[in-house]
C-alpha positions as CSV (number, residue, x, y, z in Angstrom):
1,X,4.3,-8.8,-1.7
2,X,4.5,-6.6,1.6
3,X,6.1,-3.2,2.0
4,X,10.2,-4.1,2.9
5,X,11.1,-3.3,6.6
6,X,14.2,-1.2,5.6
7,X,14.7,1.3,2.4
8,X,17.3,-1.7,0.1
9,X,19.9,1.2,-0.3
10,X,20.2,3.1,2.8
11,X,18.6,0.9,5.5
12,X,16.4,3.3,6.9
13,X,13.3,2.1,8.6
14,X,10.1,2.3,6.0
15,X,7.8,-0.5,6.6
16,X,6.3,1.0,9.4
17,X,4.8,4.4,7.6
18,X,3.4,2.4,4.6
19,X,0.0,2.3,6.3
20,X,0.2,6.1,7.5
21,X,1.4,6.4,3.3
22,X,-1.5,4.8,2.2
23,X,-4.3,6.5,4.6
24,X,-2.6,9.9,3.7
25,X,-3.0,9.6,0.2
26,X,-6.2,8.5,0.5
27,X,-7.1,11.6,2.4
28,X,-5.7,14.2,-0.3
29,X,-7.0,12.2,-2.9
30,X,-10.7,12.8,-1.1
31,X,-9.7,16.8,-0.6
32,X,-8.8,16.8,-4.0
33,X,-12.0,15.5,-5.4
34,X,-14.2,17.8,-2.8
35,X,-12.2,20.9,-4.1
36,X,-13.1,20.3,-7.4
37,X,-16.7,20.0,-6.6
38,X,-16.4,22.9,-5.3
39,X,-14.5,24.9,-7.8
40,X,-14.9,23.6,-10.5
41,X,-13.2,26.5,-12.6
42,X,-9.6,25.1,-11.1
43,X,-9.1,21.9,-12.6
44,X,-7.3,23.0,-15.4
45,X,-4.6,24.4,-12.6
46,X,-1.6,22.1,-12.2
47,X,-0.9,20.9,-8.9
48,X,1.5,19.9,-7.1
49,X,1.6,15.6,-6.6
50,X,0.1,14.4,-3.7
51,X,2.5,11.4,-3.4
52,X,5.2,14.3,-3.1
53,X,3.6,16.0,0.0
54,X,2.9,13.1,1.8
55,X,6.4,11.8,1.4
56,X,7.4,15.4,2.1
57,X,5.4,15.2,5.6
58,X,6.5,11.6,6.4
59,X,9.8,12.7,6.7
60,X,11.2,10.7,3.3
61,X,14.1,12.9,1.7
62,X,16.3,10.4,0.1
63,X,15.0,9.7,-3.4
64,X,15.9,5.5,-2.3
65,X,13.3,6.0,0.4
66,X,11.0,7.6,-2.0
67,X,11.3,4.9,-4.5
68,X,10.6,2.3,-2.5
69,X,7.2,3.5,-1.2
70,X,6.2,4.9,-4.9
71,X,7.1,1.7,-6.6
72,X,5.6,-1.1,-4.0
73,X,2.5,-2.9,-5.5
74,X,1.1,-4.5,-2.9
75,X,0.0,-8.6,-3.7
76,X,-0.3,-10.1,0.0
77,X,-4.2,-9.5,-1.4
78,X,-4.0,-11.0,-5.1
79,X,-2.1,-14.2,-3.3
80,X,-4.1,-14.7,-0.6
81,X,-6.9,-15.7,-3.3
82,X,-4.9,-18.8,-3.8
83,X,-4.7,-19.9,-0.9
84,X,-6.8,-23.0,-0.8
85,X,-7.1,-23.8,2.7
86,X,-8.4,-20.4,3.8
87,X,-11.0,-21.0,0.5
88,X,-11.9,-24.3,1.9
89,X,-12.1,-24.0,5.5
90,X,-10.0,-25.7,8.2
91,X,-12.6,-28.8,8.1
92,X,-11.1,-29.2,4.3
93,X,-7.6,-28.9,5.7
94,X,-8.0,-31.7,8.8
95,X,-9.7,-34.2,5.8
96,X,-6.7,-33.5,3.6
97,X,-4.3,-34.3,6.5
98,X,-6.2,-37.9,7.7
99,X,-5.7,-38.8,4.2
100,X,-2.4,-38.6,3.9
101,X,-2.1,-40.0,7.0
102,X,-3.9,-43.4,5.6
């Protein structure tokens, strides 16, 4: 669902860099593609991961730490399509309530 506050194994403090993960992946992801516009003769090249720099320059050594910010799947998105009184409106939600009421 949402990113874990601590790392399960070590307890070191994660949740608050999952957004500062995300962004910087994004960015080397975007530097990625605009280098190979550019040159177009070094795709073939292997390079190295991006999720391993930015976990590099977040400051996450411990291969725990690391695991839990490579294997999170964020959901809170996918669940929030069910919820029905956000779909409905809060005017749906009061009528539902004076019902029951009755």
């Amino acid at each position: 669902m949402i990113i874990p506050v601590r790392c399960y194994s070590c307890g070191k403090l994660i949740g608050n860099r999952w957004e500062k993960y995300l962004q910087m992946l994004q960015l080397k992801a975007e530097e990625q593609e605009k280098e190979d516009r550019e040159h177009p003769e070094n795709k073939s090249k292997p390079k190295p991961a991006a999720e391993k720099e930015v976990l590099d320059e977040l400051g996450f050594n411990r291969y725990c730490c690391r695991r839990m910010m490579l294997t999170h799947v964020d959901l809170i998105e996918k669940v929030m399509n069910y919820n029905i009184y956000e779909k409905r409106g809060y005017q749906a939600m009061m009528e539902d309530d004076d019902r029951m009421e009755d």
